[in-house]
VOTIRO-593924 format. One record per residue (C-alpha): residue in three letters; x, y, z. Coordinates in pm, whole numbers, plus 50000, padded with zeros to 5 digits. Example, Ala and Ser with C-alpha at 12.3 -4.5 7.8 and 13.67 -1.06 7.14 Angstrom:
REM VOTIRO-593924
("Ala"; (51230; 49550; 50780))
("Ser"; (51367; 49894; 50714))
REM end
This chain:
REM VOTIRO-593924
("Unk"; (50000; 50000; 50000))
("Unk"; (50121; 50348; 49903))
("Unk"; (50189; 50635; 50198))
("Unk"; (49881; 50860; 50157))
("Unk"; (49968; 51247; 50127))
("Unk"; (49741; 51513; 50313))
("Unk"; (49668; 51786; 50060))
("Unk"; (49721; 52123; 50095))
("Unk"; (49428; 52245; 49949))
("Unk"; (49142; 52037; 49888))
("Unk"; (48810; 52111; 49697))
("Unk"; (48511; 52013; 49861))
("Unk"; (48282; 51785; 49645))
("Unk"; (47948; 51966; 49540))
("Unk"; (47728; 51672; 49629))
("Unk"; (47696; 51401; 49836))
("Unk"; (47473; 51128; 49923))
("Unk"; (47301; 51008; 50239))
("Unk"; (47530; 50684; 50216))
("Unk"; (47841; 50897; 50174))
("Unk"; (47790; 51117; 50495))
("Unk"; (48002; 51027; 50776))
("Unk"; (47821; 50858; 51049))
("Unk"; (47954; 50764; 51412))
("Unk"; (47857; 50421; 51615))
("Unk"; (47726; 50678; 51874))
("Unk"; (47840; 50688; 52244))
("Unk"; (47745; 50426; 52464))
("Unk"; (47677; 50650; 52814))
("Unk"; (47491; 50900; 52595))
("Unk"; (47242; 50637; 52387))
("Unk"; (47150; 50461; 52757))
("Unk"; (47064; 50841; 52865))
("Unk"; (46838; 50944; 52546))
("Unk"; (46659; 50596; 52646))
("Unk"; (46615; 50710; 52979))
("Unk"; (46484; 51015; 52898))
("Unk"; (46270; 50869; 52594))
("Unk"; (46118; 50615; 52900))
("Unk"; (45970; 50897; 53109))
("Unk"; (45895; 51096; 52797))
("Unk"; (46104; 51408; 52821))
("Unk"; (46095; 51586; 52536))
("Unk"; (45675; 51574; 52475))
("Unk"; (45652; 51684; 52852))
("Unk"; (45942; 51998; 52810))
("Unk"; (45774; 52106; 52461))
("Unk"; (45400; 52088; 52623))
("Unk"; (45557; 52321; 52914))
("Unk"; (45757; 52596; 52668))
("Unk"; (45486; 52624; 52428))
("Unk"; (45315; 52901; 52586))
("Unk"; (45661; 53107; 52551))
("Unk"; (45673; 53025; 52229))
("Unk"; (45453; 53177; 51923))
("Unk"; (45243; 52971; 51738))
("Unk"; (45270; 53070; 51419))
("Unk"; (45659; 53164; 51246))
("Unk"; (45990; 52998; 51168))
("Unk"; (46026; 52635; 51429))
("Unk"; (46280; 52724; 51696))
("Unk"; (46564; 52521; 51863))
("Unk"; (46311; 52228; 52020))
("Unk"; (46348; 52323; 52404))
("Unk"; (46458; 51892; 52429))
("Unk"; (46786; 52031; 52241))
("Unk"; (46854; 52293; 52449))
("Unk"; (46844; 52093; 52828))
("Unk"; (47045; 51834; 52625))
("Unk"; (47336; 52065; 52530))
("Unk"; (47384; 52197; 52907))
("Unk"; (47325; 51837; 53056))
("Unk"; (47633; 51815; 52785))
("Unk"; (47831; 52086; 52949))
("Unk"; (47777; 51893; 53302))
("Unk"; (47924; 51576; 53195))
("Unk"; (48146; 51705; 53003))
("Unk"; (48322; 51941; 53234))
("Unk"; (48250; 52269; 52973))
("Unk"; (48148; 52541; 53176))
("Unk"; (48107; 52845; 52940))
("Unk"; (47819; 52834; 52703))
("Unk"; (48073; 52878; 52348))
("Unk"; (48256; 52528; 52464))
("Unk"; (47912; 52370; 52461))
("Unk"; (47878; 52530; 52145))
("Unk"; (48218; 52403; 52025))
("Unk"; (48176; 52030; 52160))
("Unk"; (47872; 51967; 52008))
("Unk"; (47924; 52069; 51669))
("Unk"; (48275; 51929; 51689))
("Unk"; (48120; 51542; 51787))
("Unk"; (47913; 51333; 51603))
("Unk"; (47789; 51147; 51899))
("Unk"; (47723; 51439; 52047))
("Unk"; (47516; 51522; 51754))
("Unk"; (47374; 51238; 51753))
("Unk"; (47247; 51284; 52113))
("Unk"; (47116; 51585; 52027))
("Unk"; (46901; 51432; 51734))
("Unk"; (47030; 51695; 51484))
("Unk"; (47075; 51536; 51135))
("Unk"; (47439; 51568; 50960))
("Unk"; (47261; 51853; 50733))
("Unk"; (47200; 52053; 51015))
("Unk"; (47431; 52331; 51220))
("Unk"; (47427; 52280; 51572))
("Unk"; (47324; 52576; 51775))
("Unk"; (47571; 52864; 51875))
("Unk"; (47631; 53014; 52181))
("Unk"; (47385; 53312; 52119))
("Unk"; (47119; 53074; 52060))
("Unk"; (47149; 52953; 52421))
("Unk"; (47110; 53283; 52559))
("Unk"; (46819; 53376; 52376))
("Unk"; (46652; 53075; 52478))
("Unk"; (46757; 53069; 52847))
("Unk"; (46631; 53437; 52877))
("Unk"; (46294; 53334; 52680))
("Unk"; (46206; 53037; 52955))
("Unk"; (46183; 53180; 53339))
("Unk"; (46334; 53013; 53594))
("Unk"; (46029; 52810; 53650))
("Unk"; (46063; 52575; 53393))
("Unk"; (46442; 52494; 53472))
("Unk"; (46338; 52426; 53828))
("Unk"; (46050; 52171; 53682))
("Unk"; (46307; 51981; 53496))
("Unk"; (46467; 51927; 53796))
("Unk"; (46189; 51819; 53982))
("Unk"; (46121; 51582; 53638))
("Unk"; (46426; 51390; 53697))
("Unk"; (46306; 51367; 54088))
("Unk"; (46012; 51241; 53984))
("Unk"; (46211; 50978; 53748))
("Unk"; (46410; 50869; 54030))
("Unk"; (46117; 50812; 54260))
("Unk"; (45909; 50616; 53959))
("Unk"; (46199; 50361; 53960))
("Unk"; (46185; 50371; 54355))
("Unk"; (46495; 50521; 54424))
("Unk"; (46407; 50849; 54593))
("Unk"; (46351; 50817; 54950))
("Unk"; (46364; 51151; 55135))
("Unk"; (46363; 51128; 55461))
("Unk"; (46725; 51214; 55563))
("Unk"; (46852; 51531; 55406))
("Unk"; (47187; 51683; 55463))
("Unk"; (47254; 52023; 55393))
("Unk"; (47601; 52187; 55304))
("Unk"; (47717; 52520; 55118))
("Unk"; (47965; 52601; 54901))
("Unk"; (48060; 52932; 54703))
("Unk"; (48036; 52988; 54298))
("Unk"; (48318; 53263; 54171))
("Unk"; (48087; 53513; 53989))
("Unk"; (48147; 53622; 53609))
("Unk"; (48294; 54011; 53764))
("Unk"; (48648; 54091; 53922))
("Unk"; (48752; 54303; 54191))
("Unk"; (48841; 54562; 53970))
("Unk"; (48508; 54620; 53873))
("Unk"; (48387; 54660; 54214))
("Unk"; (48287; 55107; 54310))
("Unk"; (48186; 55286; 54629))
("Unk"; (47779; 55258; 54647))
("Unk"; (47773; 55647; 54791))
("Unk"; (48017; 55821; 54525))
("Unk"; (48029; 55570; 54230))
("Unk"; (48459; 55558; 54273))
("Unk"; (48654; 55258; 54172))
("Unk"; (48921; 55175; 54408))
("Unk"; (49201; 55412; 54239))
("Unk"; (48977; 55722; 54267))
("Unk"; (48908; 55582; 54660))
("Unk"; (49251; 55583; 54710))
("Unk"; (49355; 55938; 54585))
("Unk"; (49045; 56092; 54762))
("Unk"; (49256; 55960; 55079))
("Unk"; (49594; 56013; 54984))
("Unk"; (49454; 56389; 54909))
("Unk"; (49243; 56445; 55245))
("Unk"; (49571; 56286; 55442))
("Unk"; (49794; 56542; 55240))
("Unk"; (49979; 56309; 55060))
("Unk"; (49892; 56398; 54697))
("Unk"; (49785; 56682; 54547))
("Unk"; (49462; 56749; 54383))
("Unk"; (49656; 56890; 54052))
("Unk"; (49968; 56578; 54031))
("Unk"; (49766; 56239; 54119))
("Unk"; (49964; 55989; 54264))
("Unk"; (50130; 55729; 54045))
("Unk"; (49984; 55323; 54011))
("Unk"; (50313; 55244; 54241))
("Unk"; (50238; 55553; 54512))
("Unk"; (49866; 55438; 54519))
("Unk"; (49989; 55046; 54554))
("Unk"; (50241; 55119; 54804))
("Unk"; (49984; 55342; 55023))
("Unk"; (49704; 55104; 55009))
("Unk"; (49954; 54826; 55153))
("Unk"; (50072; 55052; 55435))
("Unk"; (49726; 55182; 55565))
("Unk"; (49539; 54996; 55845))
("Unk"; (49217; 54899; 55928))
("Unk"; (49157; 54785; 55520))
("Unk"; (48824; 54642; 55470))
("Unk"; (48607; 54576; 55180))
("Unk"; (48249; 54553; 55256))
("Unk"; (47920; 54417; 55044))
("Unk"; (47743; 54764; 55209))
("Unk"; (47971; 55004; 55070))
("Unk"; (48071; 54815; 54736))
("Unk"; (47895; 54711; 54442))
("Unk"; (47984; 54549; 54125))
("Unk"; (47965; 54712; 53803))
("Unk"; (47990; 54457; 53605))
("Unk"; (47701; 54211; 53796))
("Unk"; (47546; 54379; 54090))
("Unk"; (47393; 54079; 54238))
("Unk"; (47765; 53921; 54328))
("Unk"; (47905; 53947; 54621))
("Unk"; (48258; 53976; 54785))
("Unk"; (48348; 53666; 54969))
("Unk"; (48614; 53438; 55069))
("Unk"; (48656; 53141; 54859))
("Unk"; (48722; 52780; 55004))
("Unk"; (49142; 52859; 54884))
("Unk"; (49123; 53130; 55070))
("Unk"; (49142; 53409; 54799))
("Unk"; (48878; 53699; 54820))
("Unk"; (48643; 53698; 54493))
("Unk"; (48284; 53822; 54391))
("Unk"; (48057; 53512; 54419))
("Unk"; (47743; 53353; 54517))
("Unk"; (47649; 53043; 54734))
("Unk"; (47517; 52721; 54654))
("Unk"; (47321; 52513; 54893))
("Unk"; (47299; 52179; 54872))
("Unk"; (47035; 51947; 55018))
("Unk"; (47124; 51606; 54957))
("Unk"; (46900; 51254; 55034))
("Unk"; (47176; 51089; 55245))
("Unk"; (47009; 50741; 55134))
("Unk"; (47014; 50800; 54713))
("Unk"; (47320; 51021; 54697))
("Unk"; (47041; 51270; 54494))
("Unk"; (47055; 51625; 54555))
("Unk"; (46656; 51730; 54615))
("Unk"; (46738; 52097; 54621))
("Unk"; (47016; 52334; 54469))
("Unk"; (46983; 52648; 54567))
("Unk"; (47174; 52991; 54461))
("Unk"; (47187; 53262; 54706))
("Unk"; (47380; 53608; 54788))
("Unk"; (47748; 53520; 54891))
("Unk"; (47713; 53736; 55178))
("Unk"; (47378; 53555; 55331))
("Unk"; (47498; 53358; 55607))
("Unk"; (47418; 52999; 55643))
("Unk"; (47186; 52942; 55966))
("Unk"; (46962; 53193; 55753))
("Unk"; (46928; 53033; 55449))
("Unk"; (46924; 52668; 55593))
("Unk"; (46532; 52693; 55656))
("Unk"; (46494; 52783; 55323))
("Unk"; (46673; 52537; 55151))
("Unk"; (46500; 52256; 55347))
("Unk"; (46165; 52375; 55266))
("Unk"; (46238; 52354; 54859))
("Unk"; (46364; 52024; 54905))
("Unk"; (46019; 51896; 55097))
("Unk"; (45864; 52121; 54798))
("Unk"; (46040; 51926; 54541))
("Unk"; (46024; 51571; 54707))
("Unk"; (45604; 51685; 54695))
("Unk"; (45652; 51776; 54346))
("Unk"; (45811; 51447; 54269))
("Unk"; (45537; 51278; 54398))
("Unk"; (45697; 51122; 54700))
("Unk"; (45485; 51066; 55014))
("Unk"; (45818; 51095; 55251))
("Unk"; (45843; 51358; 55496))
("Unk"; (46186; 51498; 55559))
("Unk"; (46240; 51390; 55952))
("Unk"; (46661; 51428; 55986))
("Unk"; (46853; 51718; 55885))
("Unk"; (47223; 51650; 55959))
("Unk"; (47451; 52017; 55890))
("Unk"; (47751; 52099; 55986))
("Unk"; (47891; 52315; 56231))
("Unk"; (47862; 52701; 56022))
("Unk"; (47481; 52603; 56046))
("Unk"; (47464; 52635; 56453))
("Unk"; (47267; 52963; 56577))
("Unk"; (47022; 52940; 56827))
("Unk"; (46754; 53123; 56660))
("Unk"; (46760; 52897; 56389))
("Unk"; (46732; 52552; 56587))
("Unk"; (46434; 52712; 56795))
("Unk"; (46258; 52786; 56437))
("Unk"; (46321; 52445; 56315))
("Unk"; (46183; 52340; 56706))
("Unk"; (45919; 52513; 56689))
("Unk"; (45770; 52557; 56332))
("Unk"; (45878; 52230; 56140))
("Unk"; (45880; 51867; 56164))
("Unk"; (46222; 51839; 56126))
("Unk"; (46484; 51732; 56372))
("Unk"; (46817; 51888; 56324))
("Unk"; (47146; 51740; 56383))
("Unk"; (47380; 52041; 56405))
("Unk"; (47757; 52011; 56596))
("Unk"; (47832; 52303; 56796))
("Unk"; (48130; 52556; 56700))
("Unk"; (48407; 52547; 56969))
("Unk"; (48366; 52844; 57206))
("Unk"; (48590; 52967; 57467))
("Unk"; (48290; 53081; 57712))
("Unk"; (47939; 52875; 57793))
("Unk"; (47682; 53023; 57697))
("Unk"; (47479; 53239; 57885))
("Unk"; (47079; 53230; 57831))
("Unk"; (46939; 53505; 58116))
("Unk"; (46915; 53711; 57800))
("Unk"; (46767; 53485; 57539))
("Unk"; (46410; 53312; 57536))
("Unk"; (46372; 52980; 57720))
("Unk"; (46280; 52778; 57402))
("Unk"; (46640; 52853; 57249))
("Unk"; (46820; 52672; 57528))
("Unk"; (46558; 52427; 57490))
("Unk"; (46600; 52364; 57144))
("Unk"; (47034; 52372; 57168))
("Unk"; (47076; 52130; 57395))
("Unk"; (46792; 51851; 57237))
("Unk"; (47020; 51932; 56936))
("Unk"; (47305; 51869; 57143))
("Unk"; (47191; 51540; 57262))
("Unk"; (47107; 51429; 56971))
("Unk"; (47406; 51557; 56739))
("Unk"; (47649; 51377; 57018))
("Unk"; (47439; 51021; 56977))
("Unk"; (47576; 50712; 56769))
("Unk"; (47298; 50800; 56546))
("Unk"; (47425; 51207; 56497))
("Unk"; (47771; 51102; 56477))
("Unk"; (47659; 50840; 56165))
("Unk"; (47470; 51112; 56001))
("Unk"; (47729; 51346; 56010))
("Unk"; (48011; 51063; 55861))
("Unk"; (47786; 51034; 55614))
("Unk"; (47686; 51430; 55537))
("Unk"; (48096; 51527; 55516))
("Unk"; (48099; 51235; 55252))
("Unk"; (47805; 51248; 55035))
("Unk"; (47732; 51630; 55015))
("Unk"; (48075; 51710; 54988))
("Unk"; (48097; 51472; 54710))
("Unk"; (47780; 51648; 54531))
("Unk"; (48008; 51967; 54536))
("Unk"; (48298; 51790; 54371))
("Unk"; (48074; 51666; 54071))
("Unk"; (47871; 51935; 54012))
("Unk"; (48112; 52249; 54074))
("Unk"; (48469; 52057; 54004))
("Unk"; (48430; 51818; 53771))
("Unk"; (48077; 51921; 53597))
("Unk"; (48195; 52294; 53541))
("Unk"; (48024; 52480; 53766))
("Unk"; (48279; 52634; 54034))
("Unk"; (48305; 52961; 53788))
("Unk"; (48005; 53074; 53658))
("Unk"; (48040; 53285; 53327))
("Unk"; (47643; 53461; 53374))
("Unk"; (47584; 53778; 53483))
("Unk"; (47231; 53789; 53796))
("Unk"; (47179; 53557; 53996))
("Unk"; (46866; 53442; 53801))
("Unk"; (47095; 53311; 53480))
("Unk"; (47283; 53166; 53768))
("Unk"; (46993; 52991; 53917))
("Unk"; (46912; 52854; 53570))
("Unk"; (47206; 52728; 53509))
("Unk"; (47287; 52531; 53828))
("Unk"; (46961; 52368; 53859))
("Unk"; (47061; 52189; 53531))
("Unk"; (47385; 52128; 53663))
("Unk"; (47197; 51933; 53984))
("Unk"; (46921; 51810; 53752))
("Unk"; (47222; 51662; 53548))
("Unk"; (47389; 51478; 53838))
("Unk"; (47081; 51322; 53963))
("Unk"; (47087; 51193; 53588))
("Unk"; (47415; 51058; 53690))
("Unk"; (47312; 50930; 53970))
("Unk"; (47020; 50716; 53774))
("Unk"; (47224; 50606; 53513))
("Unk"; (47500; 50472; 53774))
("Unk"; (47239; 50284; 53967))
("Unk"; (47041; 50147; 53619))
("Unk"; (47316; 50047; 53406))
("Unk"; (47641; 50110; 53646))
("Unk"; (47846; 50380; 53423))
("Unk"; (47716; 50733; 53561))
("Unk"; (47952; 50948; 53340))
("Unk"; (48092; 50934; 52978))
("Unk"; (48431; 50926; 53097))
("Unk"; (48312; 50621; 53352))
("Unk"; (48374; 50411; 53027))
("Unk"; (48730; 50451; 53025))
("Unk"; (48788; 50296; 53346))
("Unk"; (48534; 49994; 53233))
("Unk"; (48745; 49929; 52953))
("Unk"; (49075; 49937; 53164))
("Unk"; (48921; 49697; 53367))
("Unk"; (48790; 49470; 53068))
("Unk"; (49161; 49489; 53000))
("Unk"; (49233; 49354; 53301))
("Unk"; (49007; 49080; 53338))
("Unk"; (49041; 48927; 52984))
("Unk"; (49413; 48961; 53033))
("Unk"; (49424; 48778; 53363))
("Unk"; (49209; 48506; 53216))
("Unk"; (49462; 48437; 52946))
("Unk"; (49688; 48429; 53257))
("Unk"; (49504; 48174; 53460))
("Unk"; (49461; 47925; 53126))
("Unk"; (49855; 47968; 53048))
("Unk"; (49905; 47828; 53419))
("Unk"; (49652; 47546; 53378))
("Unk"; (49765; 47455; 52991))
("Unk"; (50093; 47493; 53083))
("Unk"; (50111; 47688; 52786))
("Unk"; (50495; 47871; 52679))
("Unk"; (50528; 48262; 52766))
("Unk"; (50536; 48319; 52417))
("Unk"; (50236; 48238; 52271))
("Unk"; (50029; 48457; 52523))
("Unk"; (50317; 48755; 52495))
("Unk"; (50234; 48866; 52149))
("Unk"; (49857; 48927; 52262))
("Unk"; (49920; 49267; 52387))
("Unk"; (50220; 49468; 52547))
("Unk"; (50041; 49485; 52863))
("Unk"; (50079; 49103; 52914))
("Unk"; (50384; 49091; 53010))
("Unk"; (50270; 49215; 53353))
("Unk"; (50048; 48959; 53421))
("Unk"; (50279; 48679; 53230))
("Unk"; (50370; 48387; 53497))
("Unk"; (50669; 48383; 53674))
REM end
């Protein structure tokens, strides 16, 4: 056979039959999901719920089925901005194939995304994630009744730079000359230099940055916060509620970076008992194991006192007791039934299991599904988004329980150990033949780790 040359320049043939497109065998994780999606009938329930957004009459749209589809593919994929969805899908057959768009058609762009996520409210993307609840708890996997809670914070789409005084509308260089100048180290007609303004800044005391006095230009709705490496950022906060016996996350919820956690805890459980309703599940949330940023006394006599729920909570270390002459009687009450509780065999279980399984939620959805930056600008786009992102892990979750691969890449690691097994079987009938080392060695390179001694 000849050594085939790549050409330079190539003219593209003018047509081309059906038979001479180029097809792909398809992707195994991603043919399992369309079934699973085609079994609870996805795409004639998500058309039947956009088609009041949509006009009835006019050029057919990007089918709504096509649009969930792409950022399910940016969650198992690990692409968190909207052009690498873009980019992967028209760049894979499979993925094309997935999508159900024919080789004759372009897969949609970035901008088409936008448009569509701004058309459909927040509403809808919260019902798809209550649709895969529902999916779950129709092949009685869903239970419910133990719920873990946990936060984590999102690095918004806006930098520090961006960030002005709410009062005066300055960005930090003009706040620092209006100092240096009522201090009487500049003058009002020769600014200070970038270096004079850097070295200043460093040398001044009692520097703070706070969410009352700055705002974001660039997306108003983030918030400065310290991020889990410890780096300051703008950002929002994810809360997690997680079903302790399904590894499912029941509730995903986005909130201001600078809305601390005993207040939004109540809030988060309540949308999870909302969606487990939604789902159709019968199970009451009883159990709600947090950890230790959750503890405030207000907050455990609220979940005392107005809801079913029994918290498991682990108190902060404090230098002092606490002192409750000043505080209402059903406080105390409700700390130290916490605090029986919490120090049980059954608390100390729940929270083994919170640290791992919520904690492990974070790492799919925010590490390895894309989500730890967000590239949106409001907190509603961000909502959007990450309810896909958790609609798309409890996808995951399904698929690993059903047909025991829950991500594309889950393959890999089924084929090393294929590998692995076929190659120690050739192994074991060398032994028992008493076959030569040569006739197995050719095989495959890798045999010669597994060849007998």
């Amino acid at each position: 056979m000849a050594l085939g040359k790549r050409k330079s320049e190539q003219q593209e043939a003018l047509f081309l039959t059906a038979a001479e497109l180029p097809k792909a065998p398809g992707h195994v994780f991603y043919r399992k999901l369309n079934e699973l999606l085609a079994q609870g009938g996805f795409d004639a329930w998500i058309e039947q719920r956009c088609q009041e957004y949509y006009a009835d009459e006019g050029r057919p749209g990007i089918p709504p089925g096509t649009y969930f589809r792409m950022l399910l593919i940016g969650y198992f994929e690990g692409i968190g901005s909207q052009r690498g969805i873009a980019w992967r899908c028209s760049d894979s057959l499979s993925l094309r194939e997935f999508l159900g768009l024919p080789l004759s058609e372009e897969s949609p762009d970035h901008s088409s995304l936008s448009v569509i996520r701004h058309r459909l409210p927040y509403e809808v993307h919260a019902e798809v994630m209550v649709w895969v609840l529902r999916l779950a708890e129709e092949k009685k996997l869903l239970k419910g009744k133990t719920v873990a809670v946990d936060s984590t914070t999102l690095e918004a789409n806006a930098a520090m730079k961006s960030i002005v005084r709410k009062e005066t509308g300055e960005d930090w260089k003009e706040y620092l000359t209006r100092l240096m100048q009522e201090e009487g180290l500049a003058d009002k007609d020769d600014p200070p230099s970038n270096d004079e303004l850097r070295r200043f800044d460093q040398q001044r005391k009692d520097k703070k940055v706070s969410n009352d006095e700055w705002v974001s230009e660039t997306d108003a709705d983030a918030r400065i916060a310290r991020m889990k490496d410890g780096t300051t950022h703008l950002a929002y906060k994810a809360e997690h509620a997680v079903d302790l016996d399904s590894d499912l996350i029941v509730a995903a919820e986005i909130y201001h970076a600078d809305q601390a956690d005993p207040h939004t805890l109540e809030d988060t459980v309540q949308q999870a008992q909302t969606n487990l309703s939604a789902a159709g599940s019968c199970t009451v949330i009883r159990d709600v194991p947090a950890d230790k940023g959750y503890h405030s006394a207000a907050t455990l006599a609220a979940f005392d006192q107005h809801t079913p729920y029994r918290t498991y909570i682990p108190e902060p270390e404090r230098k002092h007791d606490c002192r409750w002459t000043d505080k209402p009687p059903e406080q105390k009450a409700a700390v130290y039934a916490n605090r029986r509780r919490t120090r049980g065999a059954r608390g100390k279980r729940l929270q083994r299991l919170r640290s791992e399984r919520v904690e492990r939620s974070f790492a799919h959805v925010c590490e390895t599904g894309g989500a730890r930056r967000t590239w949106l600008w409001g907190i509603d786009k961000v909502r959007k988004r990450y309810q896909i992102a958790a609609a798309a892990h409890n996808l995951g979750v399904l698929m690993r329980k059903l047909f025991g691969i829950g991500t594309p890449r889950g393959l890999q690691a089924f084929g090393d150990l294929a590998l692995a097994l076929y190659l120690a079987i050739l192994t074991l009938l060398a032994r028992l033949t008493r076959a030569p080392r040569r006739i197995i060695a050719p095989l495959t390179p890798a045999s010669a780790l597994l060849a007998p001694a």
